[in-house]
KEKE-3310 file (N, C-alpha, C; in steps of 0.2 Angstrom, whole numbers, plus 5000, padded with zeros to 4 digits):
npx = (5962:5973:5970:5969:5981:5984:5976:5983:5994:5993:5989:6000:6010:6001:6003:6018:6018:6012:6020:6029:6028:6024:6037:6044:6036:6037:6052:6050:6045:6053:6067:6061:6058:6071:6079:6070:6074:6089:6088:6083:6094:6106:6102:6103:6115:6122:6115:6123:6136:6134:6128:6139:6151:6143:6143:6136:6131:6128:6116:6107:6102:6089:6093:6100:6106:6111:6125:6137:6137:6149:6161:6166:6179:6178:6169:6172:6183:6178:6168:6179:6187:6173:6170:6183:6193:6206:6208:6195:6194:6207:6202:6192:6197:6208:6197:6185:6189:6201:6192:6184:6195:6198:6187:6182:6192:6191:6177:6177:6185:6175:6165:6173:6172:6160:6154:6164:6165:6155:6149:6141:6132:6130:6118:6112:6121:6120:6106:6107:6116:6106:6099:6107:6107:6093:6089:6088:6103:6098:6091:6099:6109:6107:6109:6123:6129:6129:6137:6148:6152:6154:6164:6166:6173:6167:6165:6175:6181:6170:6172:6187:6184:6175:6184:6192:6187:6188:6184:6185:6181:6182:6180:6177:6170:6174:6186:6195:6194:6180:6177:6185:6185:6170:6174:6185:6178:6169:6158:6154:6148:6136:6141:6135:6128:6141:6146:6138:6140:6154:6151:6143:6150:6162:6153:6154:6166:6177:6180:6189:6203:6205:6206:6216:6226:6226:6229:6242:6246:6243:6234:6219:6218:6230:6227:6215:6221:6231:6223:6207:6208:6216:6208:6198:6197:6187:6177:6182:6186:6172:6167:6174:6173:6160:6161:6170:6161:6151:6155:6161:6152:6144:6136:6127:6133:6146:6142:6136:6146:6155:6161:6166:6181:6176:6173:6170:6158:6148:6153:6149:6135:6133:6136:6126:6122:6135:6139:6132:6136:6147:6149:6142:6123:6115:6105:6109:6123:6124:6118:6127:6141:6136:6135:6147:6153:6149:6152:6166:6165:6159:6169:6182:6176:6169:6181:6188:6179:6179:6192:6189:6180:6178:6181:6175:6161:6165:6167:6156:6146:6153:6151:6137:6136:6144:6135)
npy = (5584:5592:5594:5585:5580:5591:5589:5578:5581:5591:5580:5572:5585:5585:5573:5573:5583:5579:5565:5571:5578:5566:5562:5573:5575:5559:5559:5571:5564:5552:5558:5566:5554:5547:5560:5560:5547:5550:5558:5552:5545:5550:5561:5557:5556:5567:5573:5567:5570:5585:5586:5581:5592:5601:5613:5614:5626:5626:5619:5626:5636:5639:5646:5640:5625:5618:5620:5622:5634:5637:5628:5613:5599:5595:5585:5573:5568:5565:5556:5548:5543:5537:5527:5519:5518:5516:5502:5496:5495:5487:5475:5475:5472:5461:5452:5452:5457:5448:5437:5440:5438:5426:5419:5423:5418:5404:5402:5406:5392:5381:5387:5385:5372:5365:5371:5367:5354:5337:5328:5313:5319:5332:5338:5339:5346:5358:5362:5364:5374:5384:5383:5390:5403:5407:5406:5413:5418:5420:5410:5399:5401:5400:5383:5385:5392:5384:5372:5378:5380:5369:5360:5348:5340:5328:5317:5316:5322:5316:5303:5300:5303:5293:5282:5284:5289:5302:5320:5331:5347:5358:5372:5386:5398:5417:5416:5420:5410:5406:5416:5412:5399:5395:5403:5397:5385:5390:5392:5405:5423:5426:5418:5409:5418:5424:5411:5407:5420:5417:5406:5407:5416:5405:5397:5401:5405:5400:5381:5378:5383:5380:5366:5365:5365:5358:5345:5349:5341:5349:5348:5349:5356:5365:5369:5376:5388:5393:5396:5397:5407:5419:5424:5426:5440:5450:5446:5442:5456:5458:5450:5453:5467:5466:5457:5464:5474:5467:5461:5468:5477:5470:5464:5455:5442:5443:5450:5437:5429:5434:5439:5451:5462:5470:5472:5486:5489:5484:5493:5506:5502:5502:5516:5526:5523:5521:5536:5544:5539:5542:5555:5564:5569:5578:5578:5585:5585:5573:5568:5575:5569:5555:5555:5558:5548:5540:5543:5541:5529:5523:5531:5523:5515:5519:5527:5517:5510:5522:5522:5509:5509:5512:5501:5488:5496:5490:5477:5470:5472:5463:5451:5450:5449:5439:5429)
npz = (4573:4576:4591:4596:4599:4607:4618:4621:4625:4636:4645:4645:4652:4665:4670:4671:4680:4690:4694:4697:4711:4716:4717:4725:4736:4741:4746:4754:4763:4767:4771:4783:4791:4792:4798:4808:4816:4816:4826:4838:4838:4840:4849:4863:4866:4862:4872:4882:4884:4884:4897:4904:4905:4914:4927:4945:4945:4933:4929:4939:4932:4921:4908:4903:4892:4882:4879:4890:4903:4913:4910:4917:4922:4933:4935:4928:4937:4948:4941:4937:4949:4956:4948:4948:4939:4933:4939:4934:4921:4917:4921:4912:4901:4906:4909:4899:4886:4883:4882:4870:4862:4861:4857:4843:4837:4839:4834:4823:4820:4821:4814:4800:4800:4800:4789:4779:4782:4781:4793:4803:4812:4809:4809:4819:4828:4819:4823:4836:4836:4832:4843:4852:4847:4848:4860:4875:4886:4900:4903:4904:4915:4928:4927:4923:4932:4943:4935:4936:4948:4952:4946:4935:4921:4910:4921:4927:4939:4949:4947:4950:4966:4968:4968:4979:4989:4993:4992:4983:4974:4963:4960:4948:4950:4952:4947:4931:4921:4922:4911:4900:4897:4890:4879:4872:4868:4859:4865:4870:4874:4864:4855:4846:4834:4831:4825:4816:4806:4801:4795:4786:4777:4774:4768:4754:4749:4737:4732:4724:4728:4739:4737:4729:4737:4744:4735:4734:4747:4758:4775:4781:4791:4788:4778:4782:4790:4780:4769:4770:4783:4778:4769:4774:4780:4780:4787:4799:4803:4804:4814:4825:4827:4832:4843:4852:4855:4861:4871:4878:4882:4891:4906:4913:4914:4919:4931:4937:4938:4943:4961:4963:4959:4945:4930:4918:4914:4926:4937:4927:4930:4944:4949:4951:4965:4972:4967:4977:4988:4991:4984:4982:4985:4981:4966:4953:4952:4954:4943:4934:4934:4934:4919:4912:4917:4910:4897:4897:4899:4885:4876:4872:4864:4855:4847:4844:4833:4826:4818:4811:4803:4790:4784:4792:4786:4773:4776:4780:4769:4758:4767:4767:4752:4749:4757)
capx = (5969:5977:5965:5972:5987:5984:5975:5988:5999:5992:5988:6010:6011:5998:6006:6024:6019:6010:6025:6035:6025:6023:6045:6045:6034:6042:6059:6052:6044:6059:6071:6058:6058:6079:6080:6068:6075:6093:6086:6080:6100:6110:6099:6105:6124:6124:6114:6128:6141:6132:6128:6144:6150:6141:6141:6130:6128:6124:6112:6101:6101:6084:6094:6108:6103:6116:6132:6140:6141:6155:6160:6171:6182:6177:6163:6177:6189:6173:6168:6186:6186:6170:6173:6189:6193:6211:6206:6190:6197:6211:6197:6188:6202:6209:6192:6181:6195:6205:6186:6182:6198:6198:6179:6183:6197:6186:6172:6181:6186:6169:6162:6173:6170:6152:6153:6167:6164:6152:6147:6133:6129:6129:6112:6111:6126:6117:6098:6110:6119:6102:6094:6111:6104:6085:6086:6094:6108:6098:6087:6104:6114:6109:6114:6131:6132:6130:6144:6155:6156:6157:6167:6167:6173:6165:6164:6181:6180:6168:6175:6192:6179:6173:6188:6200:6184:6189:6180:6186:6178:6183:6175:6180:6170:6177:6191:6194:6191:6173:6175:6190:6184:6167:6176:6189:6177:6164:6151:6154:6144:6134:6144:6130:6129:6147:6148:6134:6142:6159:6149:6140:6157:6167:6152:6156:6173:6177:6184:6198:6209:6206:6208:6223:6231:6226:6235:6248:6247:6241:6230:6213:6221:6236:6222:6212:6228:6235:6220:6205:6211:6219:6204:6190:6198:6184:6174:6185:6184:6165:6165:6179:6168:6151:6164:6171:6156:6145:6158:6163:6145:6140:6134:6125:6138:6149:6137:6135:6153:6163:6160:6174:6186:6169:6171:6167:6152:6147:6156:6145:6128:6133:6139:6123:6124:6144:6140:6128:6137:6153:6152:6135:6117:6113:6105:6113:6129:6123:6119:6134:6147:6134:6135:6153:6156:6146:6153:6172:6164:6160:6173:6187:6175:6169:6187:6192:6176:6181:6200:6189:6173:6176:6184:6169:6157:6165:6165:6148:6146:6155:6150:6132:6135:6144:6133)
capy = (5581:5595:5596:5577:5582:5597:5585:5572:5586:5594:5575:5572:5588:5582:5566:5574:5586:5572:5563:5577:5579:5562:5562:5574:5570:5554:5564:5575:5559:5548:5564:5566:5547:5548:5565:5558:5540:5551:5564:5548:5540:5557:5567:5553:5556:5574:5576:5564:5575:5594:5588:5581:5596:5606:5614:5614:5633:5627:5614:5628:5640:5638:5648:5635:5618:5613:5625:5623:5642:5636:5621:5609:5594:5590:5578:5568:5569:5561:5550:5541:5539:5532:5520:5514:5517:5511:5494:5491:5495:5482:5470:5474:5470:5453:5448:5452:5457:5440:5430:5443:5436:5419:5418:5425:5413:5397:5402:5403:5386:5380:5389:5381:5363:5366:5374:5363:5347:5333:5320:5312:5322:5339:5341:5338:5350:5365:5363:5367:5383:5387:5385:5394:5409:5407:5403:5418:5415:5421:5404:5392:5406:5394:5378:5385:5392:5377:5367:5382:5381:5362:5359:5340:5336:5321:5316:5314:5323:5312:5295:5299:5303:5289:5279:5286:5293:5312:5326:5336:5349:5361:5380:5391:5405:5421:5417:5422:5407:5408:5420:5410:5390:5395:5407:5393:5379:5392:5394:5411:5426:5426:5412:5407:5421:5425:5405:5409:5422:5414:5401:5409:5419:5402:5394:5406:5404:5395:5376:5375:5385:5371:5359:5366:5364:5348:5342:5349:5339:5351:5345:5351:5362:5369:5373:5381:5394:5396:5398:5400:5413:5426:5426:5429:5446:5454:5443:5441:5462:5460:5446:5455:5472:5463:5454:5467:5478:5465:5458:5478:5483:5464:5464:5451:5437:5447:5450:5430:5423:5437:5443:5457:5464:5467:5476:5493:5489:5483:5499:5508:5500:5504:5521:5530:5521:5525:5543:5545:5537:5545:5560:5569:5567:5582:5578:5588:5581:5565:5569:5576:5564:5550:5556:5559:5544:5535:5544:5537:5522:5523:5533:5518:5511:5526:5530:5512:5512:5525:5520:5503:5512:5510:5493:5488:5495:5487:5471:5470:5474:5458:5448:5449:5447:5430:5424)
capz = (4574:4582:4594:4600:4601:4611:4624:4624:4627:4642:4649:4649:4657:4669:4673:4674:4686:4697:4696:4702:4716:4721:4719:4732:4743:4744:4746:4761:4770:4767:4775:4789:4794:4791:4801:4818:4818:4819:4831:4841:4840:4843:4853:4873:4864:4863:4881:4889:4881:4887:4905:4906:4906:4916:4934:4948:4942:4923:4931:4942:4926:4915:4901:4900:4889:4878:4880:4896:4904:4917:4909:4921:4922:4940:4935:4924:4938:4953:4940:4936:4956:4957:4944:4950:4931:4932:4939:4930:4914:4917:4924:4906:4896:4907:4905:4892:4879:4880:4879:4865:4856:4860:4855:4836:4837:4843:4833:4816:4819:4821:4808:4797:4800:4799:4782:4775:4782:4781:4798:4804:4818:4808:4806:4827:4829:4818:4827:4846:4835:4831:4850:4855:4846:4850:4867:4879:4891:4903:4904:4906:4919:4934:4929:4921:4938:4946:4935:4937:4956:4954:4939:4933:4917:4910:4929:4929:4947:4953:4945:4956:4971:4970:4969:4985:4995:4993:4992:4976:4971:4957:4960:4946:4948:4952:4941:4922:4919:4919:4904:4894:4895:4887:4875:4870:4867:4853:4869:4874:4873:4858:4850:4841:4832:4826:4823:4809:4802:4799:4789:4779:4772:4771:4762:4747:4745:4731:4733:4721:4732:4746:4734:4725:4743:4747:4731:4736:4751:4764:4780:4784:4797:4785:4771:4787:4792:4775:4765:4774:4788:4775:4764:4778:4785:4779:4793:4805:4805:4807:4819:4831:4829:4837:4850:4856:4856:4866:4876:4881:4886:4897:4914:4917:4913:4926:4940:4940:4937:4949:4966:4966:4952:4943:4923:4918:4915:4931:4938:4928:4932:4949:4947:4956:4971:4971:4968:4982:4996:4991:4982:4983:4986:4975:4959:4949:4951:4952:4936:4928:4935:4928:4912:4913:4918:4905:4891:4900:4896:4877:4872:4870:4861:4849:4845:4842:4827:4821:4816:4808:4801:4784:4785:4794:4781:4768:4777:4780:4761:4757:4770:4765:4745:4749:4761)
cpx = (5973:5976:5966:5978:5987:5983:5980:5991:6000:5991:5996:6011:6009:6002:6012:6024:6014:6014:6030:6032:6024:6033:6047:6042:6035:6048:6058:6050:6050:6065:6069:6061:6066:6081:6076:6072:6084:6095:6087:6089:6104:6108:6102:6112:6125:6120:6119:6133:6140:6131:6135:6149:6151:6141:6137:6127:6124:6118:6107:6099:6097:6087:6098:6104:6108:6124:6133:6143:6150:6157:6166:6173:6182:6175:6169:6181:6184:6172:6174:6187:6180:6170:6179:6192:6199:6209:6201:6190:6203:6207:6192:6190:6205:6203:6190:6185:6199:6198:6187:6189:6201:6192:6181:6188:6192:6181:6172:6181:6182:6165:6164:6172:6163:6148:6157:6165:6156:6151:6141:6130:6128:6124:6110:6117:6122:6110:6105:6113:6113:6098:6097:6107:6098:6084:6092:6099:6105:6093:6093:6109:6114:6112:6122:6134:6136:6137:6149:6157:6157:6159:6168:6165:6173:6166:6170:6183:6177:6170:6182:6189:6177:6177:6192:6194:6185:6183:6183:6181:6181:6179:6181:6177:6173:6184:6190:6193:6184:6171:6180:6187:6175:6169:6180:6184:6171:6158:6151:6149:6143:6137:6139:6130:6138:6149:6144:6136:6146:6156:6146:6144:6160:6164:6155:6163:6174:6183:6190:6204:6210:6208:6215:6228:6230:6228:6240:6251:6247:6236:6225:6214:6225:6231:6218:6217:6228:6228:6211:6203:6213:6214:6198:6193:6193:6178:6175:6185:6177:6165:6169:6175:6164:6154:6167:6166:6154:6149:6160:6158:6141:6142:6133:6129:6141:6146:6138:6142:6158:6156:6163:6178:6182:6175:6169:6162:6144:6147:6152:6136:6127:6134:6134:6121:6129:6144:6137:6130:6145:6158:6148:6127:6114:6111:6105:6118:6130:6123:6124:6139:6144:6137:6143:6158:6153:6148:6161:6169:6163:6164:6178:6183:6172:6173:6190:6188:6176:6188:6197:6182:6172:6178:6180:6162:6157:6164:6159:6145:6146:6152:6140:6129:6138:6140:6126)
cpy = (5585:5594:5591:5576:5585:5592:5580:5573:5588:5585:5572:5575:5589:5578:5567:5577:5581:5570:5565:5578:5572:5560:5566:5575:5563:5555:5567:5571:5555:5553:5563:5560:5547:5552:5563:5551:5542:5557:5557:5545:5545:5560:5563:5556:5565:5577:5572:5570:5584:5592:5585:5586:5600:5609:5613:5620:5631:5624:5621:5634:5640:5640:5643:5628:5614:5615:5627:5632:5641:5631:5617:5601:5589:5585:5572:5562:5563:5554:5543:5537:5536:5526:5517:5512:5513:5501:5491:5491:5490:5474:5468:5471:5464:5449:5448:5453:5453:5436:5432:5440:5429:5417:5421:5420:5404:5398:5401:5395:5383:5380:5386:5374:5364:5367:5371:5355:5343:5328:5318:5316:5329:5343:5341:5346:5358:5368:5366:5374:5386:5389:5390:5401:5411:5410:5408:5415:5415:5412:5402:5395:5400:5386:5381:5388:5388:5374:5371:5382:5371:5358:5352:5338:5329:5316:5311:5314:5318:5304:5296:5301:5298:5283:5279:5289:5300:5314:5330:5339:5355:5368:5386:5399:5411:5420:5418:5417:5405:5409:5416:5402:5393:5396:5403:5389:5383:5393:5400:5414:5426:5423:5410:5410:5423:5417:5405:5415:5422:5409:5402:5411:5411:5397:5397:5407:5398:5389:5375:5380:5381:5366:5358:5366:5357:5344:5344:5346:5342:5351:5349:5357:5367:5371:5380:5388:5396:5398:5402:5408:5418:5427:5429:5437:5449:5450:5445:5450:5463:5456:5451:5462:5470:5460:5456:5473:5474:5462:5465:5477:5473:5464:5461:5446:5440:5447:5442:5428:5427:5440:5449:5457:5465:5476:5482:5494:5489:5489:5504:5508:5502:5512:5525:5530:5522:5533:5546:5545:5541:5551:5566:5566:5573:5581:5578:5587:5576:5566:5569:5572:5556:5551:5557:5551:5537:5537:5543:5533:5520:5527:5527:5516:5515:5529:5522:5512:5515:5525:5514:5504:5509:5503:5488:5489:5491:5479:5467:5467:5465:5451:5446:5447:5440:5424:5422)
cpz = (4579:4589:4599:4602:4608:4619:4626:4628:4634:4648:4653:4651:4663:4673:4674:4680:4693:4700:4699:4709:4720:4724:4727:4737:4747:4747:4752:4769:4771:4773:4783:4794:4796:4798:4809:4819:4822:4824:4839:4846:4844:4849:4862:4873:4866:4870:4886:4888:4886:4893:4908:4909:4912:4924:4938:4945:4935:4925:4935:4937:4921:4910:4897:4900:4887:4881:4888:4899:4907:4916:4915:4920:4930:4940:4934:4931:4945:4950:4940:4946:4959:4954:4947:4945:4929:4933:4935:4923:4913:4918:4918:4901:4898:4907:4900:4885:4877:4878:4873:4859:4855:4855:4847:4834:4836:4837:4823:4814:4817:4816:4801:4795:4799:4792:4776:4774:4785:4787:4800:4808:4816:4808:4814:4827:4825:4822:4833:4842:4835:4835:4853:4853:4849:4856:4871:4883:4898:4908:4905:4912:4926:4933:4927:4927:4942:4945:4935:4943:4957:4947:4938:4925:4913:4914:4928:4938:4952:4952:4953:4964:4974:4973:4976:4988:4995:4990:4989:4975:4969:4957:4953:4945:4952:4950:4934:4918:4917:4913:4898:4892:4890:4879:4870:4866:4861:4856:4873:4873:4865:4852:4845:4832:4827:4823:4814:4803:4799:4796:4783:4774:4770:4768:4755:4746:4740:4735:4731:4724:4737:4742:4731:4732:4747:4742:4732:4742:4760:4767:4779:4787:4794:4783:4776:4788:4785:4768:4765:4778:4784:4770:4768:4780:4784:4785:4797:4806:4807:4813:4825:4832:4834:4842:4855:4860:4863:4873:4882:4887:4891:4903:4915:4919:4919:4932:4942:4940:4943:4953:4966:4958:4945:4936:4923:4918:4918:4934:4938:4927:4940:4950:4950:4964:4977:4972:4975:4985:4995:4989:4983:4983:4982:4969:4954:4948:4953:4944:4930:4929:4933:4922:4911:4912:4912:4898:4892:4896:4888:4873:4871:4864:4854:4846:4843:4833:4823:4816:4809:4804:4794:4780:4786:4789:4775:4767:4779:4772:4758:4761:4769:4755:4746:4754:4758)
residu = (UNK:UNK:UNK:UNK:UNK:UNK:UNK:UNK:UNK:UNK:UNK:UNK:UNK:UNK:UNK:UNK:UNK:UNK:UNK:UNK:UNK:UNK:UNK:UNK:UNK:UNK:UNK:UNK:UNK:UNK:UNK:UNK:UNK:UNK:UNK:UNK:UNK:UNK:UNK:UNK:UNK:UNK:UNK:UNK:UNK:UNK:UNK:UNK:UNK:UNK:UNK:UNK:UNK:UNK:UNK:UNK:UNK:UNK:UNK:UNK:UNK:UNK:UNK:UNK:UNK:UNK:UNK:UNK:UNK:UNK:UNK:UNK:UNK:UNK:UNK:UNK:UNK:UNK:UNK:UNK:UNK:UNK:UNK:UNK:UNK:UNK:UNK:UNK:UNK:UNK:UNK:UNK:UNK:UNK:UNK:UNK:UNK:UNK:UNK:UNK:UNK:UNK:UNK:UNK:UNK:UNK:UNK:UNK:UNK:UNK:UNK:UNK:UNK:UNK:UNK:UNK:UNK:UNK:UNK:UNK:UNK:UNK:UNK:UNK:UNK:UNK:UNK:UNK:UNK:UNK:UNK:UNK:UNK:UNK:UNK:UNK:UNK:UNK:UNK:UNK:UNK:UNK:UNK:UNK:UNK:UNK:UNK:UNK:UNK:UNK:UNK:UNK:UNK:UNK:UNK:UNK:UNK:UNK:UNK:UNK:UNK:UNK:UNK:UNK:UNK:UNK:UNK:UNK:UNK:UNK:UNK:UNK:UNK:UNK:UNK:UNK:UNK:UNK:UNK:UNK:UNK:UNK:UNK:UNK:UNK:UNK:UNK:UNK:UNK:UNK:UNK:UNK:UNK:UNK:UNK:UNK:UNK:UNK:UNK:UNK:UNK:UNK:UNK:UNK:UNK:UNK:UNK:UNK:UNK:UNK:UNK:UNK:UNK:UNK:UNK:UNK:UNK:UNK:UNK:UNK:UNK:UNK:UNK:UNK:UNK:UNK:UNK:UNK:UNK:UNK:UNK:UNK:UNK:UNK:UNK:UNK:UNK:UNK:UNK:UNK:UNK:UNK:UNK:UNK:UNK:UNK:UNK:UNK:UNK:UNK:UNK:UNK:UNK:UNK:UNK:UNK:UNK:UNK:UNK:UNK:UNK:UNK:UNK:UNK:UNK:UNK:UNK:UNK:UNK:UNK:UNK:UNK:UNK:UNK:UNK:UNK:UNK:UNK:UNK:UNK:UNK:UNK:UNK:UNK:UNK:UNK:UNK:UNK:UNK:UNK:UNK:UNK:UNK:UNK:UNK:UNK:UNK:UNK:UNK:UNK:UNK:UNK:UNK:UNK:UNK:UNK:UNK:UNK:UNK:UNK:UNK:UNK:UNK:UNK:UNK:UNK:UNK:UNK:UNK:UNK:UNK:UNK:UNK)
# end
């Protein structure tokens, strides 16, 4: 008997220490995977940061990697003047800033009727939300070109053409309207997506608050504003995050709509071209005043993140348990 014991004994001290070993084992693979994935994210961030930095001296010194010996603010001072940073920073903000908040505006809208209401055509109307997503921007760029340099809604242009013989034609691009008439109508960048995320939240609210307002005798649109609108913020803080993220960092949209007054991020897609023909052919201070000038670029937007970080995490959180 004892003897059955004794084995049982030694088999649960067996099987505890397995299981402690398979615990951390799991523990130092999980850490590893955790620690390369943010070796991976960190490690571009902290070499724009250290050769930002750095001199042509730090640059011909094998000793010097990370810690700037002679650190300088030249690079900063080459990049702001190749960038053209006042202008393309106001170029960033008249365009992409206003789309970015028309589009969270618009897309709201959208997302509500979709999520509240019933018509025939909704089941047509979601299949297009879902091709918007699918289907890149890059595939429809030429025609939207097209109707943008010859703009005729519901061939009203060409109906008065036809009638009085003129020759109307309606060119909107290189104006901000390019960026504002898609942004208004729910078809800007990446509309798709923030029109689906604004659905998924305003299915999960509950109806008797819409209801308890529409006995009361308020509209569609009142109930929209006054009940709606101040219950989503936790959305409307994710939506406006990804809005102004994507709309910050877009190029291509830009390159096609303007010839001139071109975004920061134009600015710095161009930026070693710029250096070259302007500032140096070296390098090394190609080099530094890139990087200098790409961490100009991310910083607005790395310091606004962090002010809405945990606002953001939280609204994520919620945004995924109601959806």
């Amino acid at each position: 008997m004892e003897s059955n014991k004794d084995v049982t004994a030694l088999r649960l001290k067996q099987y505890k220490k397995l299981t402690t070993v398979k615990t951390v084992s799991f523990a130092i693979f999980r850490y590893f995977i955790l620690f390369s994935i943010g070796y991976l994210v960190v490690y571009p961030l902290i070499y724009m940061i250290s050769s930002a930095f750095k001199s042509p001296e730090d640059f011909m010194n094998p000793g010097i990697v990370w810690l700037a010996q002679n650190p300088t603010w030249q690079n900063f001072k080459d990049a702001f003047k190749v960038l053209n940073f006042t202008d393309s920073l106001k170029n960033t903000i008249t365009l992409e800033m206003v789309s970015a908040v028309l589009e969270i505006l618009s897309c709201s809208v959208a997302a509500y009727g979709l999520a509240r209401f019933d018509f025939p055509t909704k089941k047509i109307t979601m299949a297009a939300l879902m091709m918007t997503i699918i289907v890149p921007s890059t595939m429809i760029i030429i025609p939207t070109v097209v109707n943008f340099s010859n703009l005729d809604f519901l061939g009203i242009v060409g109906l008065i053409n036809k009638i009085t013989g003129a020759d109307i034609k309606i060119n909107i691009l290189d104006t901000p309207l390019t960026f504002y008439l898609p942004s208004i109508f729910g078809v800007g960048l990446r509309s798709g997506i923030m029109i689906f995320i604004y659905m998924q939240f305003f299915k999960g609210l509950p109806k008797e608050l819409e209801e308890a307002a529409q006995i009361d005798g308020a509209s569609a649109v009142a109930t929209f504003i006054r009940i709606a609108l101040p219950s989503s913020r936790v959305v409307i803080l994710t939506v406006s995050v990804f809005a102004v993220i994507w709309h910050w960092n877009d190029y291509y949209l830009s390159v096609m709509y303007t010839s001139q007054d071109y975004p920061l991020a134009v600015a710095v897609a161009n930026m070693i071209t710029t250096i070259t023909s302007s500032v140096s052919t070296n390098s090394d201070i190609i080099t530094a005043v890139s990087m200098a000038g790409c961490l100009m670029f991310i910083m607005p937007v790395l310091i606004a993140y962090m002010f809405v970080q945990k606002g953001f995490i939280k609204s994520i959180d919620r945004v995924g348990i109601t959806g």
